[in-house]
N, C-alpha and C positions, 0 to 999 in steps of 0.2 A: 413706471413700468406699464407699457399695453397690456390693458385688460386679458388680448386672447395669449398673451404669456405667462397669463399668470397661474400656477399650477394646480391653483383649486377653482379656475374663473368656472362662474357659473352653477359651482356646487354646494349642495346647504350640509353642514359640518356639526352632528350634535356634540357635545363637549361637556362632559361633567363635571362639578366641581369648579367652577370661574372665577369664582370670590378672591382668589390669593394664587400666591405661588408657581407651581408650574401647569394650573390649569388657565388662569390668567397667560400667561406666557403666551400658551396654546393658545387661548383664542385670539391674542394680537399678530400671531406670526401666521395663523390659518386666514384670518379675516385680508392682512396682506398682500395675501395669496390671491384671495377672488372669492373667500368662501364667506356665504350668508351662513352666518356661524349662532348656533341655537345652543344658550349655554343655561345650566342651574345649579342651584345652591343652595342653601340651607340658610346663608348669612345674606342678609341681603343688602345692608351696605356695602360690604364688597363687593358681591353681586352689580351694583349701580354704576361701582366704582370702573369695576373691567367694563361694561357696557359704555360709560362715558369715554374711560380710555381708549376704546377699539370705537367710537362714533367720533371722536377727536382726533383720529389718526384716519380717516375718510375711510374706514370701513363698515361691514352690517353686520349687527348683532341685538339678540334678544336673550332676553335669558329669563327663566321662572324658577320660583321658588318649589323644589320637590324632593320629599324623602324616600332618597333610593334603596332604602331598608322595606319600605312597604310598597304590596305590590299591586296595588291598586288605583297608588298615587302615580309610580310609572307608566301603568297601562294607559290612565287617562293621559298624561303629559304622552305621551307618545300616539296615541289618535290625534291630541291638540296639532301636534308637531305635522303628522300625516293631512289635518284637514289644512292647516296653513300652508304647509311647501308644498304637499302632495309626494316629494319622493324625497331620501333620505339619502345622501352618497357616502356619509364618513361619520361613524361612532367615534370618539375619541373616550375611552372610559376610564378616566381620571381620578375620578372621587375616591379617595380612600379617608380612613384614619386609624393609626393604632394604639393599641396597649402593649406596653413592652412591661415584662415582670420573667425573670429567670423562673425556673419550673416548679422549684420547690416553692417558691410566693404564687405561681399562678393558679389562678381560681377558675373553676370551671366555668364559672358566668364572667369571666375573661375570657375562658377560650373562648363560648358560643357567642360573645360581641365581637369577638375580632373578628371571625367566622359573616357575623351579619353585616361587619361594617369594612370590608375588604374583600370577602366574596359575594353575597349576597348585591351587591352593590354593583358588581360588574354585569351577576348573570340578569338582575332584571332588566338594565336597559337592553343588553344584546338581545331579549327574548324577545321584549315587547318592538323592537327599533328593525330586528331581522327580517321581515316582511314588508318591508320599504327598502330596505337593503335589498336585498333580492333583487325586489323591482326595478332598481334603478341597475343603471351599466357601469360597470369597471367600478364596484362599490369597495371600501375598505373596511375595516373595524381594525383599532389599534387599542390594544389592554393595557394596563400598566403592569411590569413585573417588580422586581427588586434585585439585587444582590443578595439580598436575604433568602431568595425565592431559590438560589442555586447553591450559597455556601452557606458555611456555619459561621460564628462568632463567641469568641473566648473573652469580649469584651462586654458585648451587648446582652443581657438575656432576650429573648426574642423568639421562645418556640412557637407559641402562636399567632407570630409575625410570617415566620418564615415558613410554616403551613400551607397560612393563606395565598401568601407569595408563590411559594413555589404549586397551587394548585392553580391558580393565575395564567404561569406560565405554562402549566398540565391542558388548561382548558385553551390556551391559544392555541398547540399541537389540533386539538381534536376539533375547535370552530375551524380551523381552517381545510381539516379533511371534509367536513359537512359543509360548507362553503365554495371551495374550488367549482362542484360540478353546473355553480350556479354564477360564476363567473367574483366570485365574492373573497377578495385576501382578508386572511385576517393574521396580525404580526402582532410579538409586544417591543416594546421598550423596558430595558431595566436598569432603573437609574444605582447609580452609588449613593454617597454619601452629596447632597446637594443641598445650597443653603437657601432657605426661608423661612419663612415667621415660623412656622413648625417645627422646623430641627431648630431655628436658633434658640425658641423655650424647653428639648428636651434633651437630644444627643449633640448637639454644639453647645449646650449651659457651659458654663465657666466649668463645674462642678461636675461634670462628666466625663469618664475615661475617655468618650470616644472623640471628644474635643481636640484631643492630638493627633488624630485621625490623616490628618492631611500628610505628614510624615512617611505613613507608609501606603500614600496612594503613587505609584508610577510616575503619574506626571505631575505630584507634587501640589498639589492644589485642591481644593473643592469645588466642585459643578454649581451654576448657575442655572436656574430655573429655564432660560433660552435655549438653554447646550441641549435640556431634552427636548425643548420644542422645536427644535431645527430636527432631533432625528424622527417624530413621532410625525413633522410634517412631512418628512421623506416619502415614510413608508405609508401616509396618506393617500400621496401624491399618485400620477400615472408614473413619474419617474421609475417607482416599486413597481409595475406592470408585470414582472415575474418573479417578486418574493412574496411566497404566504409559508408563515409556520415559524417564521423565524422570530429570534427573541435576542434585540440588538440590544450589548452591556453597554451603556451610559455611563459610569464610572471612572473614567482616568485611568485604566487597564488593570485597576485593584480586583478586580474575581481573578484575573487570568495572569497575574504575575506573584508568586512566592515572594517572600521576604527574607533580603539576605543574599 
């Protein structure tokens, strides 16, 4: 593919969470694309490991080690980001992790972790990342939501899941009213039930109800880590040029279709 086709040519793509899954995903379908893609992690073999894969496949990529819990470690990684690229066109803000426990098991120092480590997690890079955003033209930010973040679940306990989630998708509404007048989208993505090293040790265990899950998703199957990075590099992309606020289901049409 020519470089000036290609839908991120020329833009640097920060990207949270690279180490696995569908933040790895992200950085090989964004890097594809054209985009100098600035990723981090906590793990840092995997970390190396997406960095080697997205430098193996003739893309660019870096990535650091940073805890998006503290907001101090952000601020600097995000100057670092500033003095290296100079402008920032696309947040992708990936990184989450949770604790699932039905209400009567959940512990308050479960709530305020989920809280740290599913919100907290989003709003420090978009603080510290938004003034290179700005700067730069035709910028994006893409959140990550959930299904959780819009429905309930008779199977899963998950209140402090679906808190987080659905504030997630509360703050992509509102970045993108404060955003707009500056030329700046900001969309989420909300995946369903989708398979990776994460769900395969907790909600796809042998030993878990929601393992039959696929049954009553629409199209009958479970999502691949690619499926949402094809739609998070959409709304990336200039392609999205006049979607901001919006919050695309990733799912296999399970929020939006009844059972039965």
């Amino acid at each position: 593919m020519p470089a000036s086709s290609r839908r991120l040519a020329g833009k640097t793509a920060v990207i949270t969470g690279t180490a696995s899954g569908q933040g790895r995903a992200a950085a090989l379908a964004f890097a594809a694309e054209g985009a100098c893609v600035v990723g981090c992690d906590m793990d840092d073999d995997g970390a190396a490991a997406t960095v080697a894969a997205v430098t193996d496949a003739g893309g660019r990529m870096s990535s650091s080690r940073v805890d998006l819990t503290d907001e101090a470690a952000v601020a600097a990684w995000a100057a670092d980001v500033a003095a290296r690229h100079g402008q920032v066109h696309v947040l992708y803000a990936n990184a989450a992790v949770t604790r699932f426990a039905p209400v009567e098991e959940l512990t308050f120092d479960d709530w305020k972790w989920n809280i740290e480590h599913e919100m907290d997690v989003v709003f420090l890079p978009v603080k510290y990342f938004w003034p290179q955003l700005i700067q730069a033209a035709n910028s994006a930010i893409v959140l990550v939501g959930s299904t959780a973040g819009v429905t309930g679940s008779m199977t899963n306990g998950r209140l402090a899941h679906t808190a987080t989630k659905g504030a997630v998708v509360a703050m992509t509404k509102q970045l993108a009213a404060e955003g707009a007048p500056h030329g700046l989208r900001v969309n989420a993505v909300s995946p369903g039930m989708i398979r990776t090293a994460a769900t395969e040790g907790n909600l796809l265990a042998p030993d878990h109800p929601m393992r039959a899950i696929a049954g009553s998703i629409p199209l009958g199957r479970i999502g691949a880590p690619e499926e949402v990075a094809k739609c998070a590099l959409f709304l990336a992309s200039d392609e999205a040029s006049y979607v901001t606020g919006a919050n695309l289901m990733v799912d296999g049409g399970w929020s939006a279709v009844l059972p039965g």
